[in-house]
C-alpha angles and dihedrals in degrees: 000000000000112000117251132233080225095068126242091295088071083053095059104047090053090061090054104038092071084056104092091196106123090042091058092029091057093042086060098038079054101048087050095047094048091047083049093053086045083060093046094047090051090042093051088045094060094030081068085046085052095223085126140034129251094244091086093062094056088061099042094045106056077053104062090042091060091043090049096048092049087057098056092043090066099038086062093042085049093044082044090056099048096033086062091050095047093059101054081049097046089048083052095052094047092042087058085046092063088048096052097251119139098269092198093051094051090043087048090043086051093063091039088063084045103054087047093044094243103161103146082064093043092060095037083053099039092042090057098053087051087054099042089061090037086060085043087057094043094063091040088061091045089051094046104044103089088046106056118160126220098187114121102175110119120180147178107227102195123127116239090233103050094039081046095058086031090058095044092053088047093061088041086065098044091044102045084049091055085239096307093114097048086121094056093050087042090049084052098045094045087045097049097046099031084054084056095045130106130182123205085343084307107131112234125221131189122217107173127126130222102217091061084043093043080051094048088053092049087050093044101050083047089062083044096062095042092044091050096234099318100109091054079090094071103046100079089057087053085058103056088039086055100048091055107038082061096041110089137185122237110251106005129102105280092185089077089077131222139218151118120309111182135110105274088215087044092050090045094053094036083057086044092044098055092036084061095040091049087045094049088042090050088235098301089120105059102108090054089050098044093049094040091044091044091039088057103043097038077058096065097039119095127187121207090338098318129108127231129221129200111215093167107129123218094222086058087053090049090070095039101056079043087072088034084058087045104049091041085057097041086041091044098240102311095108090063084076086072097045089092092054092043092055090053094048091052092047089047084045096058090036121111151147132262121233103252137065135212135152113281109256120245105200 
């Protein structure tokens, strides 16, 4: 088989895709687990009936759980598998976009191959989409390299007033929809601020859209459900992918591509981590917490195939949460309202891009 631009690990998945196994591997974890509620359920009924002990149900419970949890462990490495695939298909397709080809008949093209096994075709066709943007980048370093810019100096430009009603009409809508339109408040907060951002003096623009978001949250809260409740520990990881593959930098190449790149169960335990540090510390040591946590995540975050990098110290945020403390107290207690802005603005502030540029990786 032909190399991939994505690397072996696209090779592989493309030998194992074609397998069905976790799909018939979780149905039958999950028809055993369901007969076995159904026991446990009978069992629990004439327990209260008292016609047999409670003993039974200590058997037949610790087996549905480990059914059940089999089952689930093969929904998510089946929705893994897909989900890489998807997005080599779904590059390609934009890719042809860019180049005025018809997106939905490459992305339809792509699973035809598949369902003939075609793999040979997948990578050729795949392979010429990469190359298409790396020539793309080739002519944009040619054009740039006579304007480099030194500036290092990144902002938030938004006023404490307006960010403060914005933000109240934000938590109206997530509260009066008993938390069901959290992604439209969340595609109006990350449009807003992402539209008054700069980055090393590079002016930020935000080009999302809420219905595929709105799609990506009904889907979401379905694997939730599947998953009983484990899934719920991705999605805020989705969230912040999906805030800066859509957030672009004026002037640069947007083809190449942006996103998050972190673990999403690293990223869960390091937020738990510092959430129990900051609760056991009593909150002393927030400014440790917020730089090492922003310097982590801005890390793995890449804009239009650059890279970004956090260089904001704890020990300059110590003295800044200090005055915070201080005009919250002399303001009883009204400055505390424009904290939250203050943090972003500090974050925005100590916020830039590395020299270099490649297409962001997919999987």
């Amino acid at each position: 088989m032909i190399d991939s631009m994505y690397g072996k690990k696209f090779l592989k998945l493309l030998e194992k895709i074609s397998h069905k196994r976790f799909i018939y591997l979780a149905i039958i974890f999950g028809a055993v687990s369901l007969i076995n509620l159904a026991t446990n359920i009978y069992l629990i009924v004439y327990m209260v009936l008292k016609i047999y002990p409670y003993e039974y149900l200590f058997i037949s419970l610790p087996i549905f759980i480990v059914f059940l949890a089999l089952m689930i462990v093969f929904i998510v490495l089946r929705v893994y598998e897909n989900r890489d695939f998807k997005r080599i298909v779904r590059r390609s397709a934009e890719i042809a976009s860019l180049k005025g080809e018809d997106e939905h008949f490459v992305f339809e093209e792509f699973y035809q191959l598949r369902k003939k096994k075609d793999y040979a075709s997948i990578i050729t066709k795949s392979n010429h989409y990469y190359l298409l943007i790396e020539e793309d980048l080739k002519n944009y370093l040619k054009k740039i390299s006579k304007n480099k810019s030194a500036s290092k100096k990144s902002s938030l430009e938004v006023k404490v007033l307006p960010y403060l009603g914005f933000k109240i009409a934000l938590t109206l809508i997530i509260v009066c929809s008993l938390g069901l339109a959290y992604p439209l408040a969340y595609y109006l907060e990350t449009k807003y601020e992402v539209n008054l951002t700069n980055i090393d003096r590079k002016v930020c623009r935000f080009q999302g859209e809420l219905k595929p978001l709105m799609k990506a949250w009904v889907k979401w809260l379905a694997l939730v459900l599947l998953t009983f409740g484990v899934y719920a520990f991705f999605i805020s990881k989705k969230f912040i992918i999906w805030r800066y593959k859509n957030m672009h930098i004026d002037k640069e190449l947007s083809s190449l591509g942006g996103g998050y790149y972190a673990n999403a169960w690293t990223h869960f335990f390091l937020k738990l981590g510092t959430n129990l540090l900051l609760l056991l510390s009593l909150g002393f040591t927030k400014p440790w917490c917020i730089a090492w946590m922003n310097k982590y995540e801005i890390s793995k975050t890449m804009i239009d195939g650059r890279t970004l990098y956090f260089n904001g110290k704890s020990l300059h945020l110590g003295g800044k949460i200090f005055l915070w403390w201080f005009l919250t107290i002399i303001t009883l207690g009204l400055y505390s309202h424009v904290v939250n802005l203050s943090f972003k603005k500090w974050v925005d502030k100590h916020t830039h891009l590395k020299n270099g540029y490649r297409q962001a990786p997919l999987i």
